[in-house]
N, C-alpha and C positions, 0 to 999 in steps of 0.2 A: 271442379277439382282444384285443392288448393297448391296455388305456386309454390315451388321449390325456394326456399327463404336460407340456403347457407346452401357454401358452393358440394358440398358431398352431396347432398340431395339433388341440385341439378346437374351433378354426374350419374346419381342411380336416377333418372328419370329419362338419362339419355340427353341429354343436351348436346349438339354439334353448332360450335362457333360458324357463324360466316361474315365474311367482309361485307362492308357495305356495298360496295361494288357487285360483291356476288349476290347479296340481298336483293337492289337494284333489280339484278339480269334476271334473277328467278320469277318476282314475282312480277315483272313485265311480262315476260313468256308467259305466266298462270293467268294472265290479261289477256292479253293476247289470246289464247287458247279458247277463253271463255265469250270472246268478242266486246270485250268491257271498254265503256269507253275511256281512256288512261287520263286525260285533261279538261273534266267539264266545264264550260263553261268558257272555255278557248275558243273563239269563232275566226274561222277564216285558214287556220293552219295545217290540217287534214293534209293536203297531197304536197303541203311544199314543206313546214318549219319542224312537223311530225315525224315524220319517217326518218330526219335527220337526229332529230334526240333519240330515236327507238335504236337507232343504228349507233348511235355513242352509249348508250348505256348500255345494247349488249357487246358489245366490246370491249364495257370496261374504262371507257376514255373521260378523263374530265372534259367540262365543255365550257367556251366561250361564248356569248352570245351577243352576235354583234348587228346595231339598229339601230335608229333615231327614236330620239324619243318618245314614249306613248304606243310601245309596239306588243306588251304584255311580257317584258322580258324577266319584270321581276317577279310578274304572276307564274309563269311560267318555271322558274325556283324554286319557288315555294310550291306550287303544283305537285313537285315528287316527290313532298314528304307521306305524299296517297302513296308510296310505291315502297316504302318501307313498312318491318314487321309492325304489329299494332302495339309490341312490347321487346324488348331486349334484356337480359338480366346485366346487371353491373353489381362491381365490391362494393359493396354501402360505404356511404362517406368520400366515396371517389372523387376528387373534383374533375379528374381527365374521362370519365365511364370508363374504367378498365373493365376488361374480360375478367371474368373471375376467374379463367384459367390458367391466363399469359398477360398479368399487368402491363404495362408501359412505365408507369411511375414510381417513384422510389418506394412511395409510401404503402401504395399497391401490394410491391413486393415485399416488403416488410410487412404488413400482414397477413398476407398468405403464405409468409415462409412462418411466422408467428403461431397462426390458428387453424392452420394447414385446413384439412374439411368443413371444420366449424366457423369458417369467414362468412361474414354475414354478406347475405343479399338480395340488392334494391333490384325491381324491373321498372325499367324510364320509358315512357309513354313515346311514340314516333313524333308529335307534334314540341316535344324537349329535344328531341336529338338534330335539328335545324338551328342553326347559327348565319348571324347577316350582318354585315356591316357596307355601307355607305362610303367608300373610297375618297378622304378628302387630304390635302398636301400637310395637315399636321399629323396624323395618323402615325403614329411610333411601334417600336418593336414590343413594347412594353405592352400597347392595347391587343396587337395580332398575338402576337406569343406569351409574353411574361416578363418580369421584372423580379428582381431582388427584392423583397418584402423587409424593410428594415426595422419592422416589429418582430419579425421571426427571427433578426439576427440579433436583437438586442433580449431575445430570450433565452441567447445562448450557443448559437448555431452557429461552425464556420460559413465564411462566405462562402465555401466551395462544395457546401454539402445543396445538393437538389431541395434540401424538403425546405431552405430558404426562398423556393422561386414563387414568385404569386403568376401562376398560369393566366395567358390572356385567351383571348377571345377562340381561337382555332385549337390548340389545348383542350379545352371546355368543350370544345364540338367533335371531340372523339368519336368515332362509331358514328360517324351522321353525316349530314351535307352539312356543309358552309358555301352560301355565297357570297358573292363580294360586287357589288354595286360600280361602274365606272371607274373600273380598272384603270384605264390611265391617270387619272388623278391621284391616283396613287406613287409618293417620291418615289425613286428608282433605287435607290438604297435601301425600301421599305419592301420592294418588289425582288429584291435579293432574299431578303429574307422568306419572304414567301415560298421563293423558288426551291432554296433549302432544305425549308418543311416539307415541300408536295416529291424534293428529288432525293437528298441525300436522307433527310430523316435525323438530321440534327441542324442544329442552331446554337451562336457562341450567347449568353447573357452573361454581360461584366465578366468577359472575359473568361467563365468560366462553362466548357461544352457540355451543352444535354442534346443527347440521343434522345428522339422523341419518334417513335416507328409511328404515327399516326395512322389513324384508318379513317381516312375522311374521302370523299366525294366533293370537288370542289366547281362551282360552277360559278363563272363571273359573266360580267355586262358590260359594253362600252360602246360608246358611240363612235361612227366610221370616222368622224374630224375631230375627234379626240387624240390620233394618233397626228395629225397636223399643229391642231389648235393648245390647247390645254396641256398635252403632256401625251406620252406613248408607253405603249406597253415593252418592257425590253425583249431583245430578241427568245433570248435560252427561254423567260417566261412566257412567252407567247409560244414555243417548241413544245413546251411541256402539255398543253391541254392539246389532248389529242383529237378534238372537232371544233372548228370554228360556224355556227351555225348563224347563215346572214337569216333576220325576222325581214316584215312586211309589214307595211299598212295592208289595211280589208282593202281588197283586189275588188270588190263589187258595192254598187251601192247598199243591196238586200244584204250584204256583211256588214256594214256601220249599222245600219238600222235595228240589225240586230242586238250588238254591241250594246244600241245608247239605247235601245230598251232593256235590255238588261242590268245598264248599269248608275241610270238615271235613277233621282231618288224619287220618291212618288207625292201627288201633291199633299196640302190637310183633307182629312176624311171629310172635313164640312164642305165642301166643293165637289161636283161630280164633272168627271173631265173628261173629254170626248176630243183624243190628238188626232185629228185627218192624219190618214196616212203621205197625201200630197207634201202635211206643212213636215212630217218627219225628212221625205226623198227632200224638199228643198235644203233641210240640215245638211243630211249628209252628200249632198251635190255642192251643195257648197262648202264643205270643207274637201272634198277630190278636186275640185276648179282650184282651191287654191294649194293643193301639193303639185299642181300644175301650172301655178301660174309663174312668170317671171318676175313679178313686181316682190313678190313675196321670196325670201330664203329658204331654199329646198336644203342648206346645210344642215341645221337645226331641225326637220323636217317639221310638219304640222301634226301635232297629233291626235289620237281620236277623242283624248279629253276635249279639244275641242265642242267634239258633238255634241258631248252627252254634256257640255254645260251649256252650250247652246239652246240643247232641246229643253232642258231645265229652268233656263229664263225665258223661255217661250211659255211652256204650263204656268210659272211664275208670272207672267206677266197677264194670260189671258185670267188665273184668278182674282188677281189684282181687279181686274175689268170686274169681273162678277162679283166682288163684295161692293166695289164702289155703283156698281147699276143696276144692282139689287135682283140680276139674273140668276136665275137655277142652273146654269150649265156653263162650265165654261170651256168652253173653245177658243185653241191659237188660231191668228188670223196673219194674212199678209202686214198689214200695219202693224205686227206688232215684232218684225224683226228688226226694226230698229233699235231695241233694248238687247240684241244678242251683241249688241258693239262691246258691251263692258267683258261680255265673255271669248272676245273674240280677240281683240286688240292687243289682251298681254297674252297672245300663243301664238301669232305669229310675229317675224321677223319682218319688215318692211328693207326692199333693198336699198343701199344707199344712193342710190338716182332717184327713185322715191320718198323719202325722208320729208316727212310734213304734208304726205299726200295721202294717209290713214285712211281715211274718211271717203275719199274717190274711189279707193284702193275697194275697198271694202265695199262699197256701193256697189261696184261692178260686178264684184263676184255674186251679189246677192240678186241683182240684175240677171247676169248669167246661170245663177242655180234656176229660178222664178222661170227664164224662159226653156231649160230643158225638161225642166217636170211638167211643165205645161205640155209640152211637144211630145213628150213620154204618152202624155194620158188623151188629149185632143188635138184639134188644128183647129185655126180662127174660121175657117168656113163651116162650122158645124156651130156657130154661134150668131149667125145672120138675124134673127129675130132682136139679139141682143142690142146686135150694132145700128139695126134698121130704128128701133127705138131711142136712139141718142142721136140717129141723123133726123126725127122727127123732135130735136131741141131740146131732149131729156137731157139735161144733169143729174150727175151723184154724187155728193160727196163722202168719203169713207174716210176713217179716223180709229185709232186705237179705244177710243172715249166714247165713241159713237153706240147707244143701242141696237140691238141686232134688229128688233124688229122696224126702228128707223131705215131698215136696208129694201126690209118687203114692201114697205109704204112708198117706197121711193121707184122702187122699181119694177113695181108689179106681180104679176103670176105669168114669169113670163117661160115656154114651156121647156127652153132648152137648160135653164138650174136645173127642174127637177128631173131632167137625163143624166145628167152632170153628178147630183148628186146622187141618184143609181149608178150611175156608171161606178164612181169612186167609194162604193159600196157603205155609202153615209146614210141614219136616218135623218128624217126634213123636219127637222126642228130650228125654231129662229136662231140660235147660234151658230149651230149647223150651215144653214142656209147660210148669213152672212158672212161665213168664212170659205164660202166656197164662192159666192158671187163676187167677192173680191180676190180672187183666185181667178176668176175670170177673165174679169176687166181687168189685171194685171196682164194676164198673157195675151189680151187682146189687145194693150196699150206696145207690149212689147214688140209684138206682130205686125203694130203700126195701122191697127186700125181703128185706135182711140185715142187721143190725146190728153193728157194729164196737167192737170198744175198743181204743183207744190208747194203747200206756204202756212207756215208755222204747225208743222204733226199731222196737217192733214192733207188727203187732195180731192181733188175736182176733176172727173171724167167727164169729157164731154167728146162732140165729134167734131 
């Protein structure tokens, strides 16, 4: 059926305006109702950050969201333009999306006081009706709301007539969400104005008032030492959003690992890549060790881009192996977390007692992931054949550079790998195998019943 294209036809078609707000609540309920899930793609927020947005939007309330960095705060934004209609009509030419029935803008009204029925009209897609800006300390009134256009007043225009204003950014997102990114970096002079817009429904430009009833949805972002550090939210604008909703890191490790395979980019197709689920759990153990640890700044928090670049120069680094060693498969190996350092180092914060101790910092925690995933999946007594063969003067050496099947030549067919690797639900192929028998002899150096030397990329297991 074709759209009603001029406002008399989407009045004999029946057309009934609703606020974005009212948009919002309805078709959350038609969600709701149908058991649909409202945030794909979200992991981890189900019983705690969920039910708090479901409970702000049906009530109507704009919302805050407040979190450390890397919490999904901005995904989570953008996320509810799914919860608006697939189409809205607007006055063609509008630059605010006026209603074709109840302008806001001067110009608005001047056309449909003009072409009364016959005003023409646009319908704006829900992915046009979202607006975002970035909260930083130059940000003027002129970019959030508007400014005097001084080519519309040199075509003639008093200053005090409306249709001189060049609308800014929240203007232009009429009928829709706006969010706003690290609210407190925002001047506080700048954050008057805001408060303006979302309370009283006008704003002064040079001096001259426009009433601007907007129908916006506004949802902003900020981090908890942002109200310390950087700058604060002022009080009446912090009054006005009616839910403050605290986010999370993934509460679980099976939550990160989800996260960074979903959001890790995948290797070249010319490499077949096979990630042990072990070398994943040590990613994300090790980046929960370090939103625990003291040496590191929990202000800032750690966030889960960490993983997922972490996990990324892992696959990165095991192809690297495979093109230079002319292997068919490439698998991450314990040797080869020392390449997550570059992914690692500018995300967290080292605290200042620690300052120049990066390197230890980070050892330990990679130390401390290696021996709980070990302990997750075995204990050193289930590997006696292993260790009985290094107190019989076996050495290994293992290296990032190292061929896989240099591992099997070295160490046998010895029978608790290939448990090891059923257990860990791996097939036994030489890449395979070599990342899991250094997986091994890691947890069993850690355990203390192997001894290691380290020197230059490589080491030396012995007993």
């Amino acid at each position: 059926m074709q759209k009603p294209r001029t406002v008399g036809e989407l009045r004999q078609a029946g057309y009934t305006p609703r606020s974005v707000k009212g948009e919002l609540r309805q078709n959350l309920i038609a969600r709701l109702e149908r058991n649909e899930p409202l945030f794909p793609g979200i992991v981890g927020y189900d019983e705690s950050v969920l039910p708090q947005i479901e409970n702000a939007l049906l009530a109507g309330q704009d919302v805050i969201f407040l979190g450390e960095r890397g919490q999904a705060k901005t995904r989570l934004a953008r996320a509810l333009v799914g919860l608006l209609d697939p189409e809205v009509p607007v006055l063609a030419g509008s630059e605010v999306n006026d209603d074709p029935f109840e302008p806001i803008s001067q110009a608005g009204r001047a056309l449909l006081a003009e072409r009364h029925d016959h005003a023409p009209v646009e319908w704006l897609p829900r992915d046009r009706r979202y607006g975002e800006k970035l909260a930083t300390p130059d940000i003027s009134i002129a970019d959030l709301i508007g400014e005097v256009d001084p080519i519309k007043v040199a075509e003639g225009r008093y200053l005090a007539d409306e249709l001189t204003i060049h609308y800014g950014l929240l203007p232009r997102t009429n009928r829709g969400i706006f969010g706003i990114n690290e609210l407190p970096d925002l001047a506080e002079r700048i954050q008057v104005g805001l408060l303006n817009i979302m309370e009283e429904k006008d704003v002064q430009i040079r001096g001259y008032r426009v009433r601007l009833p907007l129908d916006l949805f506004v949802i902003a972002s900020a981090n908890p030492e942002d109200y310390t550090s950087r700058g604060r939210i002022i009080t009446p604008l912090k009054d006005r959003f009616g839910s403050q909703v605290r986010t999370h890191y993934p509460l679980s490790i099976s939550e990160e690992m989800q996260i960074m395979e979903a959001e890790r980019h995948s290797v070249p197709e010319d490499f077949e890549l096979v990630f042990p689920s072990f070398m994943k759990e040590i990613v994300a153990e090790l980046t929960h060790l370090a939103r625990r640890s003291p040496h590191i700044s929990q202000a800032s928090g750690v966030s889960v881009r960490m993983s997922i670049a972490n996990v990324e120069n892992l696959a990165s680094n095991a192809v690297r192996r495979a093109a230079r060693l002319g292997e068919s498969l490439a698998v991450p190996r314990i040797t080869d977390l020392p390449f997550i350092a570059s992914s690692t180092a500018g995300r967290v914060e080292i605290e200042a007692l620690d300052e120049g101790k990066e390197e230890q910092v980070l050892a330990r925690l990679e130390r401390g992931a290696i021996s709980s995933v070990f302990s997750r999946h075995f204990s050193a007594s289930q590997f006696e054949g292993v260790v009985a063969r290094f107190e019989e003067g076996s050495m290994l050496e293992v290296g990032e550079s190292i061929p896989a099947r240099a591992y099997a030549r070295a160490i046998g067919d010895v029978p608790e790998v290939a448990t090891a690797l059923k257990r860990l639900g791996l097939p036994d192929r030489p890449e395979v195998r070599a990342s899991v028998i250094e997986f091994v002899l890691e947890g069993l150096h850690l355990n203390k019943r192997l001894n290691k030397d380290e020197v230059e990329g490589r080491a030396i297991y012995r007993r």
